[in-house]
C-alpha positions in Angstrom: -5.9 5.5 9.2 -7.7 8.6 7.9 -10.3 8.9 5.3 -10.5 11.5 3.1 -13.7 11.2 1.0 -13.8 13.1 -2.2 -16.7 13.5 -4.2 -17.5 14.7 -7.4 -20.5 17.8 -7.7 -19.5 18.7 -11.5 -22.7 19.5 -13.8 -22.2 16.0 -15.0 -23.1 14.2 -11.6 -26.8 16.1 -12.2 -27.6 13.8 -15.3 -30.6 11.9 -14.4 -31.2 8.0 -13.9 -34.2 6.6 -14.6 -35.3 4.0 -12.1 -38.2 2.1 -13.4 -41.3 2.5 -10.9 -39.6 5.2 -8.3 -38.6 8.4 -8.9 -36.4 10.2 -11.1 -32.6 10.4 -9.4 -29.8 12.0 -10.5 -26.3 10.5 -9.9 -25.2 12.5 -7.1 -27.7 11.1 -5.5 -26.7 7.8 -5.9 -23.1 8.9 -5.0 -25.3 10.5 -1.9 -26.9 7.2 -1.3 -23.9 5.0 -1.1 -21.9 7.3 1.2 -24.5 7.5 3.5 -24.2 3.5 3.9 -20.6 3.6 3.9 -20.8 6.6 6.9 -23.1 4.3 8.8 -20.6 1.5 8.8 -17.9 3.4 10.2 -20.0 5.0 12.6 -20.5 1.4 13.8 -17.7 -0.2 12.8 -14.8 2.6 12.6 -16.1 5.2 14.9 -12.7 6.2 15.7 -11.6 6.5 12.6 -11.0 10.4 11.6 -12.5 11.5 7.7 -13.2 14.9 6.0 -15.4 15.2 3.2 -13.8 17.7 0.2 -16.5 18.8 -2.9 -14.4 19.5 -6.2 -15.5 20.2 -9.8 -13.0 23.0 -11.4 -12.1 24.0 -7.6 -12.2 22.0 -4.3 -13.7 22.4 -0.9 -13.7 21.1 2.6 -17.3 20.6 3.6 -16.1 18.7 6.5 -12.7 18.6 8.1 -11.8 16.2 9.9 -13.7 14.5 12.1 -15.1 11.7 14.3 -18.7 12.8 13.8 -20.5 10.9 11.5 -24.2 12.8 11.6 -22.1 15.7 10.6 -20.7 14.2 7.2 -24.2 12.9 6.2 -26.0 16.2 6.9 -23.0 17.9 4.5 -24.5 15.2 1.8 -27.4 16.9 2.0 -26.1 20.7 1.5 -24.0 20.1 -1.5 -24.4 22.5 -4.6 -24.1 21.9 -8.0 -20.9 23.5 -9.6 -19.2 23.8 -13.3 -16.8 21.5 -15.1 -15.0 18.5 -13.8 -11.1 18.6 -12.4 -9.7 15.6 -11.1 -6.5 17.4 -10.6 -7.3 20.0 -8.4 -9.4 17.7 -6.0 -6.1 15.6 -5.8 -4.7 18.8 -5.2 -6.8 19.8 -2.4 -6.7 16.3 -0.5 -2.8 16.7 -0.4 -3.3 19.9 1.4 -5.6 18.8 3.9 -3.8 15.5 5.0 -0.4 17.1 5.2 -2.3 20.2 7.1 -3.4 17.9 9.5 -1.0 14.7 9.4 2.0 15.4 7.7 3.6 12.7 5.3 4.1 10.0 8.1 1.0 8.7 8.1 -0.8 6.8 6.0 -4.3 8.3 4.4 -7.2 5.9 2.8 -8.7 8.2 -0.4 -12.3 7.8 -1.7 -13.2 9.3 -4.9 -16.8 9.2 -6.1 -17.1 10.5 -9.6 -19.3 9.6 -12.5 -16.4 8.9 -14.9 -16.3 12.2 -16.9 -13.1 13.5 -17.3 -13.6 17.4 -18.1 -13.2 19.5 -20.6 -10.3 21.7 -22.1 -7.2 22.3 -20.1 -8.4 21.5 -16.8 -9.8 17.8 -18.2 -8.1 14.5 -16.4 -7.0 14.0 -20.0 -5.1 17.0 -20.4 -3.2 16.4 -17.4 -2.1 13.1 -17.8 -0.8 14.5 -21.7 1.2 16.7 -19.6 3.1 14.9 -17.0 6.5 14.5 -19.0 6.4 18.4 -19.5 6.2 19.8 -15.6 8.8 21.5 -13.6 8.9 20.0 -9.7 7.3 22.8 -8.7 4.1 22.3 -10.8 4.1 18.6 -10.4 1.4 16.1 -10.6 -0.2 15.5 -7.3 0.2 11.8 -7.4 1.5 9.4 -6.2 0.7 11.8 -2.8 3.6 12.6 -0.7 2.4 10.4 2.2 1.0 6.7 2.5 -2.1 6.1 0.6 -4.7 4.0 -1.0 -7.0 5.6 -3.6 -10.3 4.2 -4.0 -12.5 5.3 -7.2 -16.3 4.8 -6.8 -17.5 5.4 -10.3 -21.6 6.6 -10.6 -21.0 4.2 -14.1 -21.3 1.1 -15.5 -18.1 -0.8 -16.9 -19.7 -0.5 -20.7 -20.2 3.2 -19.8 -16.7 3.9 -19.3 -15.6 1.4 -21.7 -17.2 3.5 -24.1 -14.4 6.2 -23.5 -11.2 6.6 -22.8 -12.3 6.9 -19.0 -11.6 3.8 -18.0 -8.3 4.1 -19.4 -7.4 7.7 -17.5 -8.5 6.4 -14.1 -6.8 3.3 -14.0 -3.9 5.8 -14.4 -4.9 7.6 -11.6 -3.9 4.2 -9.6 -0.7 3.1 -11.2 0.6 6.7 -10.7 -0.3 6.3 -7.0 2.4 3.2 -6.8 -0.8 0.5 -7.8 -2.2 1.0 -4.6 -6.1 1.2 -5.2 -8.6 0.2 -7.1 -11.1 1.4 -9.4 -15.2 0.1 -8.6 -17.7 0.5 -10.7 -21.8 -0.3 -10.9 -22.5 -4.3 -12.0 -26.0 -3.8 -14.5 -28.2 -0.5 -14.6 -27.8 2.1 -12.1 -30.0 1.7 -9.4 -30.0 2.0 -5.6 -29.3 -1.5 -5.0 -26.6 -1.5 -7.1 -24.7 1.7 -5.8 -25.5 -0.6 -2.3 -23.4 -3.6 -3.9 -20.4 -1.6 -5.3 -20.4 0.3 -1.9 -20.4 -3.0 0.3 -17.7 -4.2 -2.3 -15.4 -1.0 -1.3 -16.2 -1.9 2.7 -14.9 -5.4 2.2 -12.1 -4.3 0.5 -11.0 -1.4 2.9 -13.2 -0.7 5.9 -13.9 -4.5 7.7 -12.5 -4.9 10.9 -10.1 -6.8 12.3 -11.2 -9.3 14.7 -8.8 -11.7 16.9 -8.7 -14.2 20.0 -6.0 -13.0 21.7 -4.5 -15.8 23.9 -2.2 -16.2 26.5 -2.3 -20.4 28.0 -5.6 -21.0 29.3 -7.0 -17.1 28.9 -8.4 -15.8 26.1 -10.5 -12.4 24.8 -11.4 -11.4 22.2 -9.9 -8.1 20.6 -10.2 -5.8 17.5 -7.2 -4.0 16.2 -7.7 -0.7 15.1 -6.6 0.2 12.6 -6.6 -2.7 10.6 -3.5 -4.4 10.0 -2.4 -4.9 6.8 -0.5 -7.4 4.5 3.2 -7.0 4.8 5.1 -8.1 1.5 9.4 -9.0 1.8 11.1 -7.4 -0.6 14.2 -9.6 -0.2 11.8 -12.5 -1.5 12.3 -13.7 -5.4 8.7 -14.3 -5.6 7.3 -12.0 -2.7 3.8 -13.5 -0.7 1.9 -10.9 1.5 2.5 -12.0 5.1 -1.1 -11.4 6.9 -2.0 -11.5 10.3 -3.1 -14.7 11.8 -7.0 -14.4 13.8 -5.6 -15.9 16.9 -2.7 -14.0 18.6 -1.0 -16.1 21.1 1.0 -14.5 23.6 4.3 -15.9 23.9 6.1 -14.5 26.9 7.2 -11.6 28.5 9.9 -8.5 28.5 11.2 -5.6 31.1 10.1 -2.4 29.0 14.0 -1.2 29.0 15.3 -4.5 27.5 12.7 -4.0 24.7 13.4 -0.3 24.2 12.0 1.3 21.4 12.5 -0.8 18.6 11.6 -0.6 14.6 8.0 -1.8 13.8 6.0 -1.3 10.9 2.7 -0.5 12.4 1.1 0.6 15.9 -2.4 -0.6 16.5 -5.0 0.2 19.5 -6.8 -3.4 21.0 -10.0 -3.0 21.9 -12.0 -6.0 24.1 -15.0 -6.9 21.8 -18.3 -5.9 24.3 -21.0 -8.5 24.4 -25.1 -8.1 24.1 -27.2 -9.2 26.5 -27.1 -12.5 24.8 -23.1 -13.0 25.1 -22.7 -12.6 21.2 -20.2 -10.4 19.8 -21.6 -7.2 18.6 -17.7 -5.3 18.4 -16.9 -2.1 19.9 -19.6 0.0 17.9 -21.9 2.3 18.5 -25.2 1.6 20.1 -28.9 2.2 18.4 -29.4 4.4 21.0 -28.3 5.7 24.4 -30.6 2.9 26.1 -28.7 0.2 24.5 -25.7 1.5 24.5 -25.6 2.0 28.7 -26.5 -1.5 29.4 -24.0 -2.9 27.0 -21.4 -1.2 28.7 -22.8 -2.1 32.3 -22.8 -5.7 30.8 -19.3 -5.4 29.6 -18.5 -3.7 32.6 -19.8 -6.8 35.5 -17.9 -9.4 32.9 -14.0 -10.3 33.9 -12.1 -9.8 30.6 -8.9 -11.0 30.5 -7.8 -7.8 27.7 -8.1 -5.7 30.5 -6.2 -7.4 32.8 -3.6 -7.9 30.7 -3.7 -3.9 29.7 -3.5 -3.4 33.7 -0.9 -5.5 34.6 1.5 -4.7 31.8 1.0 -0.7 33.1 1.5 -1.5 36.7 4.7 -4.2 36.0 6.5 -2.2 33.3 6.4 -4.9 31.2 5.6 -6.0 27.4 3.9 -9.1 25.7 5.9 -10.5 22.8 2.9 -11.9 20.9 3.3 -14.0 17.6 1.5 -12.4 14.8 2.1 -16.0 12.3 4.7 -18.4 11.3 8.3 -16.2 12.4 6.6 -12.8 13.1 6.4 -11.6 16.0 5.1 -8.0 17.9 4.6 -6.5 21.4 1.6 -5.6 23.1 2.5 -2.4 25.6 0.7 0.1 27.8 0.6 4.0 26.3 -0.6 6.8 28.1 -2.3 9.1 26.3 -2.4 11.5 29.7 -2.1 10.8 33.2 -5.3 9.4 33.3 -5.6 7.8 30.6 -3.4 5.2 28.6 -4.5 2.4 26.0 -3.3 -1.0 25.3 -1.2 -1.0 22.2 0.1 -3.5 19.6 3.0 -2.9 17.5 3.9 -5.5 14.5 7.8 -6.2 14.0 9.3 -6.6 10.5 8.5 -10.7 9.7 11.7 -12.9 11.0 13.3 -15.5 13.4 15.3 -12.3 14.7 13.6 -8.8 14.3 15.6 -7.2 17.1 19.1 -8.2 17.2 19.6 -7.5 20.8 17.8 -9.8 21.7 18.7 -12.7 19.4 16.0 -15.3 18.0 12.6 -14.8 19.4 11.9 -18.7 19.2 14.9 -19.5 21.6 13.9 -16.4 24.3 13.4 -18.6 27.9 12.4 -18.0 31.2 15.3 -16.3 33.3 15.0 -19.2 35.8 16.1 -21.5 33.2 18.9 -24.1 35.8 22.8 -24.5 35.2 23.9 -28.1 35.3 24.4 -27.2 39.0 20.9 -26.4 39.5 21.5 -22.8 39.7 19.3 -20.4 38.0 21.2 -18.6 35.3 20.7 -15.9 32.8 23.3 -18.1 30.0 21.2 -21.5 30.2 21.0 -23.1 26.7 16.7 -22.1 26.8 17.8 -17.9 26.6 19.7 -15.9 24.0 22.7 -14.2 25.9 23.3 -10.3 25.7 26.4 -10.6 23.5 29.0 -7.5 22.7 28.8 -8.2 18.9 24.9 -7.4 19.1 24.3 -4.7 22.1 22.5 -2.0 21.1 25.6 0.2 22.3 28.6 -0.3 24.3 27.5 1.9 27.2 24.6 -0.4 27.5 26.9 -3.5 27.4 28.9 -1.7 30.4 25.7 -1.3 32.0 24.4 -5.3 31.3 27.9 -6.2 32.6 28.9 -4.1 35.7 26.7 -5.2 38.6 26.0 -1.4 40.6 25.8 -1.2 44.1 21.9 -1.5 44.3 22.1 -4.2 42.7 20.1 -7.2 44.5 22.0 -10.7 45.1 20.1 -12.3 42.8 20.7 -10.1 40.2 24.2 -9.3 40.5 24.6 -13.1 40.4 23.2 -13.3 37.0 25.1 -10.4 35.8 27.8 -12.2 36.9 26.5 -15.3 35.2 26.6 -13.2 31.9 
């Protein structure tokens, strides 16, 4: 899931903090300071995670496009000017541009506003533009909610009796109901300091940028994985009072599936597994990024020399043509598959059906799939046994595929055409 951080480097961020026994430090750099940290996580923790870096104060700009390079967004820290009066609006502005430059509306976008709180001044002024929204044409709309997927994060460089002060507060928490409620609004616990900036930062990682750690298992094998990116709670709108559905920490493999019965059905998420490497000591240190190059090449000779059973699974899956049905929690169920990225390279996937006994209704209710050796009362092996849904007409995907299920062709094997015959 991209990032798109967005900070604030209005004339107001250049008011100065005085930190008792240190040095005098002005709030962008304490908005400095905490993005640093949060950069270093993801470099460790996220590294594949894609985030540009936009400046605004009455006009926006890309410091940093997109990118996997993390040294790169903390040197732009570093190189950032000091500009006029504050516009919320055309920094929203500008990180609608960019995503749908780069990503289009399909894919959801994680938003990370650092700003001190001040709203602006005059017609540009958050204030103004929230006044406004009743009285614009479609064409000079409101940039939120954003036209794609999104989470909008607000990092304030203020306390909460700062803002309470104002009608800041009030304006921002706005911001978040116009984006469909989906963010949240931090701001600095006591006096600003350092270690306080540290604290609201670390509360924002929690919140958005931990990683998702499992034990995937399949009988007596086990590894264990991270998803990337994160999966994340799925709410049922059919529900009178709706419960996020979240992930279980152990995935347990339940069986197996021939690609072409599977298809390509609906899911609501596609996620990259990764193995978890190892130190020298055989703890988990996740798929991060090394101190240095040292470390990082005997890691992966470690990892290398130690049998993991993530990548046999990813192998034999690509060589078999096969899927995993994996079960996510209690009556949710997803797939683990092999995608090639080229003809080199391909990566071992997880995709998260919609929650429910029968997510694809081809292939009836996941709990009652069986083994296709399943006997007959005769003994015979049998597609139809009571342990397997059958391929019935009233639930084929289309009739030319129930003519296909039905109609043993020539190449058929015996053993096949007996169970098509069986069906």
């Amino acid at each position: 899931m991209p990032t798109v951080v967005v900070m604030d480097v209005s004339l107001s961020m250049t008011r100065p903090v005085s930190i008792e026994g240190s040095e005098e430090y002005q709030r962008k750099h304490l908005a400095a300071h905490g993005l640093t940290m949060l950069f270093e996580h993801m470099a460790t923790n996220y590294k594949l995670e894609f985030t540009a870096l936009i400046v605004f104060s009455s006009l926006w700009e890309l410091m940093v496009p997109f990118t996997r390079d993390y040294n790169t967004l903390q040197e732009a820290l570093s190189n950032i000017d000091d500009y006029d009066k504050t516009c919320l609006e055309s920094a929203l502005l500008g990180v609608c541009s960019i995503v749908q430059q780069e990503w289009g509306a399909a894919i959801p976008c994680q938003v990370v506003l650092v700003t001190d709180g001040s709203l602006g001044i005059g017609k540009g002024s958050l204030r103004h533009s929230l006044s406004t929204l009743s009285q614009r044409s479609e064409s000079n709309r409101f940039p939120l909610p954003f036209p794609f997927t999104s989470k909008l994060y607000v990092m304030c460089m203020a306390n909460l009796e700062e803002l309470q002060s104002s009608d800041s507060l009030d304006c921002l928490e706005r911001l978040i109901d116009l984006n469909n409620g989906e963010g949240q609004i931090f701001t600095i616990d006591g006096p600003l300091c350092l270690k306080n900036v540290q604290s609201m930062f670390g509360k924002l990682i929690d919140v958005a940028y931990t990683p998702f750690h499992a034990v995937l298992k399949c009988g007596h094998l086990s590894s264990d994985v991270q998803a990337f990116p994160r999966p994340e709670p799925f709410v049922i709108d059919e529900e009178i009072d709706p419960i996020p559905k979240t992930i279980n920490t152990d995935l347990e493999i339940v069986g197996f599936i021939d690609i072409a019965d599977i298809a390509s059905p609906p899911v609501l998420s596609r996620h990259l597994v990764l193995p978890i490497a190892l130190n020298k000591e055989g703890d988990e240190m996740g798929p991060g990024i090394a101190e240095d190059v040292e470390d990082e090449n005997s890691a992966n000779q470690i990892a290398g020399k130690i049998p993991n059973f993530c990548v046999l699974l990813h192998g034999s899956l690509k060589v078999e043509g096969m899927v995993a049905v994996v079960q996510l929690g209690p009556e949710w169920y997803g797939m683990l598959y092999s995608q090639a990225d080229s003809k080199k390279k391909s990566n071992l996937m997880m995709s998260l059906f919609e929650p429910g006994p029968e997510p694809l209704p081809w292939l009836g209710k996941m709990a009652q799939l069986g083994p296709i050796s399943g006997p007959q009362k005769d003994g015979r092996p049998t597609l139809s046994c009571s342990e397997l849904n059958c391929w019935q007409p009233a639930v084929s995907r289309c009739s030319l595929q129930y003519c296909i299920r039905t109609t043993a062709p020539p190449q058929l094997s015996a053993q096949r055409f007996q169970h098509s015959c069986d069906k």
